[in-house]
C-alpha positions in Angstrom: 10.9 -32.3 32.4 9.2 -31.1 35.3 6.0 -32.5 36.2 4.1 -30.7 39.0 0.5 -32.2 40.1 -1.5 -31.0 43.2 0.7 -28.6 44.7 -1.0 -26.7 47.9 0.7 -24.9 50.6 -1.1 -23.5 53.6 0.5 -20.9 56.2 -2.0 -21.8 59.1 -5.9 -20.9 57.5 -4.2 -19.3 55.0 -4.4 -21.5 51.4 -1.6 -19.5 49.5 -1.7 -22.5 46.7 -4.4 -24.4 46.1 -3.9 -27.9 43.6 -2.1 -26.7 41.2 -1.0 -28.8 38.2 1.5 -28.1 35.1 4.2 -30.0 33.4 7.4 -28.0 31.5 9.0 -29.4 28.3 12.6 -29.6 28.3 14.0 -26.8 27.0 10.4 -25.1 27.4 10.1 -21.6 29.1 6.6 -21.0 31.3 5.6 -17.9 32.6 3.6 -17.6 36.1 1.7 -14.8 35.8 -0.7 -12.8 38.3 -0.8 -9.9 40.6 0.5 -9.9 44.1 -0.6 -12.4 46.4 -1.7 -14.8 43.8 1.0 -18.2 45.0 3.3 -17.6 41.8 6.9 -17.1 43.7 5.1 -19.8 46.4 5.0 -21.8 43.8 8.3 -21.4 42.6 9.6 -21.5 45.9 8.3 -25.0 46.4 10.3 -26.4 43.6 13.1 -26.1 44.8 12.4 -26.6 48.3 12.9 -23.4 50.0 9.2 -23.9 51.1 7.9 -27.3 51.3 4.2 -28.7 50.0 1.6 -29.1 52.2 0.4 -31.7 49.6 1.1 -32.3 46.1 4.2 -33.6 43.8 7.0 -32.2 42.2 9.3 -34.5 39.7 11.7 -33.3 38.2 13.2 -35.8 35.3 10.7 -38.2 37.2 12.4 -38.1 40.5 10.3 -36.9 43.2 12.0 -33.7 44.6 10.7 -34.8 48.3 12.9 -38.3 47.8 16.4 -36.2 46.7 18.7 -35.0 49.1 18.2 -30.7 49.5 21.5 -30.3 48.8 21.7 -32.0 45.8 18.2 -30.9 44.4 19.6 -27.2 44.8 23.0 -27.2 43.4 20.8 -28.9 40.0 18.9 -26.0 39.5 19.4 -22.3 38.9 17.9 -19.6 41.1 16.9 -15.8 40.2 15.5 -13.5 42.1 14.9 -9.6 41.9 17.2 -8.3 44.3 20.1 -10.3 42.6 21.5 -11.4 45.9 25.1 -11.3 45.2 27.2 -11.9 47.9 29.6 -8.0 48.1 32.8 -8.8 49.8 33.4 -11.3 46.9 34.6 -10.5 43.3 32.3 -11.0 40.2 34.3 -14.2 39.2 33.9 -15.7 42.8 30.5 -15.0 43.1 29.4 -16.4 39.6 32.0 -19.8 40.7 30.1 -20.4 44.0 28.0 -23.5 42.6 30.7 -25.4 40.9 33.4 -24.4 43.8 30.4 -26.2 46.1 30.3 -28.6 43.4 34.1 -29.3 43.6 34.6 -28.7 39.9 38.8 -28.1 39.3 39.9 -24.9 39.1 40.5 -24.6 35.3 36.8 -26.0 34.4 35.4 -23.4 36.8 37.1 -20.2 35.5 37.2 -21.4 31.6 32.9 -21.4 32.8 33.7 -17.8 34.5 35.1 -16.5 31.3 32.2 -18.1 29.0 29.4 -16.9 31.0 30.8 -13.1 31.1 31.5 -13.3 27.5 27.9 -14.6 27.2 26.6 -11.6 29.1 28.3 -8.7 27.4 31.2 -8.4 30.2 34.7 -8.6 29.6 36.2 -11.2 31.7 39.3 -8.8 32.2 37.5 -5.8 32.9 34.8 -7.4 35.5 35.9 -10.2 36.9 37.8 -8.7 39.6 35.0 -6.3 40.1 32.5 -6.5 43.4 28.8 -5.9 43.4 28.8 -2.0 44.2 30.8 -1.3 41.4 28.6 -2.2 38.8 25.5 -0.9 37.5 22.0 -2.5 38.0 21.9 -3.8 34.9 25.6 -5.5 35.1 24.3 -6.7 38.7 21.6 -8.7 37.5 23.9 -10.3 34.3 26.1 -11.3 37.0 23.1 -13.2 39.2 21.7 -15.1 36.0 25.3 -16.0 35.4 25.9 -17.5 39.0 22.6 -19.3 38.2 23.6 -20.9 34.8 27.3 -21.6 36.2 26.9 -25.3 37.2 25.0 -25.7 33.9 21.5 -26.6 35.6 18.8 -28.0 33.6 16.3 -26.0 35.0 16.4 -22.3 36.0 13.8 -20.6 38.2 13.7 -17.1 37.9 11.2 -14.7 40.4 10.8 -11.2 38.6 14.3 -11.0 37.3 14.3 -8.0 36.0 11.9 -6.4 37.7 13.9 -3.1 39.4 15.4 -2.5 36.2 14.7 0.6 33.9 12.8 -0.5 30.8 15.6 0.0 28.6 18.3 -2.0 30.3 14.9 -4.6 31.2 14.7 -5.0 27.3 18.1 -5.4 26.3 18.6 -7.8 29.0 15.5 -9.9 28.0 16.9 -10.2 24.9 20.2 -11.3 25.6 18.2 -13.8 27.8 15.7 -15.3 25.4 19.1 -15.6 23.2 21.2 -17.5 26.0 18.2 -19.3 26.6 17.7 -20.6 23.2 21.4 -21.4 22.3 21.8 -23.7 26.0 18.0 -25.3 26.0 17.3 -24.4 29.3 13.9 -25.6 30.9 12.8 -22.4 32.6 10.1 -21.5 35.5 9.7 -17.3 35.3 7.7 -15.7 38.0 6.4 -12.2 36.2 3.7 -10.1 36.8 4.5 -8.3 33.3 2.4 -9.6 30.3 4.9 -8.2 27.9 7.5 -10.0 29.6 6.1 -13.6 29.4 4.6 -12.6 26.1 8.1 -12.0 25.1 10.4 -14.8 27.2 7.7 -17.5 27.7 6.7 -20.4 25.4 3.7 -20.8 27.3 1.7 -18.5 30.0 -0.2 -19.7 32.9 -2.3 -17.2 34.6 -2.7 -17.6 38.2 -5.3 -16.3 40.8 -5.8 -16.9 44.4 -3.6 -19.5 44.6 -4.5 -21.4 41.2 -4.0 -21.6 37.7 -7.1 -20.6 35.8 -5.7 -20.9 32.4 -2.3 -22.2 30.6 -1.5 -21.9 27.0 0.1 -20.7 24.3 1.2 -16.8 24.3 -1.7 -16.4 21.2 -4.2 -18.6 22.6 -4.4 -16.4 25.6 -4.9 -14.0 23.3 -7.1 -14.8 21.6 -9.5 -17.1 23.5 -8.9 -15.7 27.1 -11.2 -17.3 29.8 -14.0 -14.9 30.6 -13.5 -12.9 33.6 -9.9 -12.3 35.4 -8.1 -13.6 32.3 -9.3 -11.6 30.3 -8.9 -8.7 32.1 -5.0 -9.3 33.2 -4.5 -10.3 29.6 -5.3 -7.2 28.4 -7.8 -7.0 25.2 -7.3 -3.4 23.9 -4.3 -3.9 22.7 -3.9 -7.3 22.1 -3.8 -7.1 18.2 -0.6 -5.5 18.9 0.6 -8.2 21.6 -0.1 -10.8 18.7 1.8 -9.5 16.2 4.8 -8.8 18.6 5.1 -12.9 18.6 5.7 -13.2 14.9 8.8 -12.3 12.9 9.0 -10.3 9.7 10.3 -13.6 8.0 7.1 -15.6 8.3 5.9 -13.4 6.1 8.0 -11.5 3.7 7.1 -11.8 0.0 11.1 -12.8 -1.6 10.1 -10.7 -4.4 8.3 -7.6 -5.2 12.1 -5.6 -4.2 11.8 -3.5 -7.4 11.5 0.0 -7.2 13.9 0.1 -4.0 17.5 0.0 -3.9 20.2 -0.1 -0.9 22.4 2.8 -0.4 24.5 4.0 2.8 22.7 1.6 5.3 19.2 2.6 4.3 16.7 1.8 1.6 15.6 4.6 -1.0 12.4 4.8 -3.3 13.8 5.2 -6.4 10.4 6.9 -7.7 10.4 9.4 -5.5 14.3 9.4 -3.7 13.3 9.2 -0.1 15.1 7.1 2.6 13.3 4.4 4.3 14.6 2.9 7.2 14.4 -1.5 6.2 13.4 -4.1 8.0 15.5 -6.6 9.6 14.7 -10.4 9.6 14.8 -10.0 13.5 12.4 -7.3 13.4 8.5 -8.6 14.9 5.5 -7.1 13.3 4.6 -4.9 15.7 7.7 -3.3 14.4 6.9 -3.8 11.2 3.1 -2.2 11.4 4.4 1.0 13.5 6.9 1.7 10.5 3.9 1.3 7.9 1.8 3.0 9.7 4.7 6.4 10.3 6.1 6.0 6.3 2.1 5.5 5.0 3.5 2.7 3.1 1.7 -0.7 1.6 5.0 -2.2 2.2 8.5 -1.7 3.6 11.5 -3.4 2.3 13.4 -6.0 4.1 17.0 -6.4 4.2 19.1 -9.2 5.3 23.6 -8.4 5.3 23.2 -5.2 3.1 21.0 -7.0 0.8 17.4 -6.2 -0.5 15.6 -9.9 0.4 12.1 -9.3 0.0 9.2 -6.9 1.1 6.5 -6.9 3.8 3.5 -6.0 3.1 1.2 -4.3 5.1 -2.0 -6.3 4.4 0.0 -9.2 5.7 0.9 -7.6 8.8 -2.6 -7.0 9.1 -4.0 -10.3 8.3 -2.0 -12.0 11.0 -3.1 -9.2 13.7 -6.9 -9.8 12.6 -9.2 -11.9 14.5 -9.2 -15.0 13.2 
């Protein structure tokens, strides 16, 4: 757990955070959120000491971070950033083994973790591991930094716009392969974003900061849907937050396990028996914001949902927009 209460930092005149106060569940994900300037990555900094407080606490499994040697405080947590920071003249393997080789794990514990954490990340330990930095892609670059983070199995993982000079389609496969890691390890996470959609995506719980404070924390929905009047709401983002709702709910919380007649599986896709067109199913993974853009293009009042080549039940669109209604 990490339990942060009045944490300022001031460069000279210059208040760049101003009392702020939070706590993080283990195995909880928070987003910072803001524009530029607003203390987020200060804050982050300050937790693992690469800035000290001016005042304020930091615990982090109730020891106060001041009280714990730097050395050890920073080999016990993970740290992201955007650039990736990887150091070039070493391989792939070395780079992602710096922690525990500082750490004095033994050789075998340390490259069985290599192996895991490429095979976690989509890269084949025999292909990459020899590789350096410059000869992988962006993408590959910035598996390989959250990888060095994890590798000393931290149980907390600060991350500063990680994937922030990525395109959007490598951004979103990698956020997905993150939110899965993420899950599966029970990481307690601190992301820095200044992407809604990313901490509406990655982030149990979003807290919106502003000249150096937090002006509201929460729930993903509850920002949503009861935003604090003035710069909350308009960094939230209301036009399209019907949309933003339904893309944190699964098909599965609301799929009817019946109502499959009329539709049967063939070659990968569904077809209408009535009228012999192929629809393109859903998938227990899929969100409803999926699910409503695929109503809405087929004109449907519900799409079929199918689970290992099996029809498992249907969605319906007046459930899809029930749960994207105000409440």
């Amino acid at each position: 757990m990490i339990e942060v209460e009045g944490l300022t930092k001031r460069f000279g005149a210059t208040t760049a955070v101003d009392d702020v106060s939070f706590r993080v569940e283990d195995g909880e994900v928070l987003a910072l959120v803001g524009t530029s300037g607003c203390g987020k990555s200060t804050t982050l900094r300050m937790l693992n000491r690469l800035i000290d407080p001016t005042e304020g606490t930091v615990r982090i499994d109730g020891r106060d971070i001041m009280q714990v040697p730097l050395e050890e405080l920073r080999l016990g947590i993970g740290y992201v950033i955007q650039g990736v920071g990887l150091f070039p003249h070493w391989t792939v393997a070395r780079n992602i083994a710096t922690v525990p080789r500082l750490m004095r794990w033994d050789r075998a514990r340390i490259d069985a973790r290599v192996r895991e954490l490429l095979e976690l990340f989509q890269l084949d330990p025999a292909e990459f591991g020899d590789k350096y930095p410059a000869q992988l892609s962006g993408g590959q670059q910035q598996r390989v930094g959250v990888a060095r983070a994890m590798a000393a199995e931290p149980s907390v993982l600060l991350m500063d716009e990680p994937f922030g000079a990525l395109d959007p389609v490598t951004r979103a496969h990698l956020q997905d392969e993150f939110e899965a890691i993420q899950r599966r390890l029970g990481t307690t996470v601190i992301l820095v974003t200044h992407d809604m959609d990313e901490a509406f995506k990655l982030a149990d719980r979003i807290a919106v900061m502003d000249t150096g404070r937090i002006l509201q924390i929460g729930r993903s929905e509850l920002l949503l849907r009861e935003p604090q009047e003035g710069f909350v709401r308009q960094f939230v983002g209301l036009d399209d937050r019907a949309l933003r709702i339904l893309s944190l709910h699964g098909v599965a919380e609301i799929a009817t396990p019946h109502k499959v007649e009329g539709w049967e599986v063939l070659d990968g896709a569904v077809v209408d028996q009535a009228s012999g067109r192929r629809i393109l199913p859903l998938a227990p993974s899929d969100t409803l914001r999926e699910a409503a853009s695929r109503i809405i293009w087929e004109g449907a009042d519900s799409l079929p949902l199918v689970e290992a080549g099996m029809l498992v039940g249907a969605v319906r669109a007046e459930d899809v927009w029930r749960v994207g209604r105000r409440a």
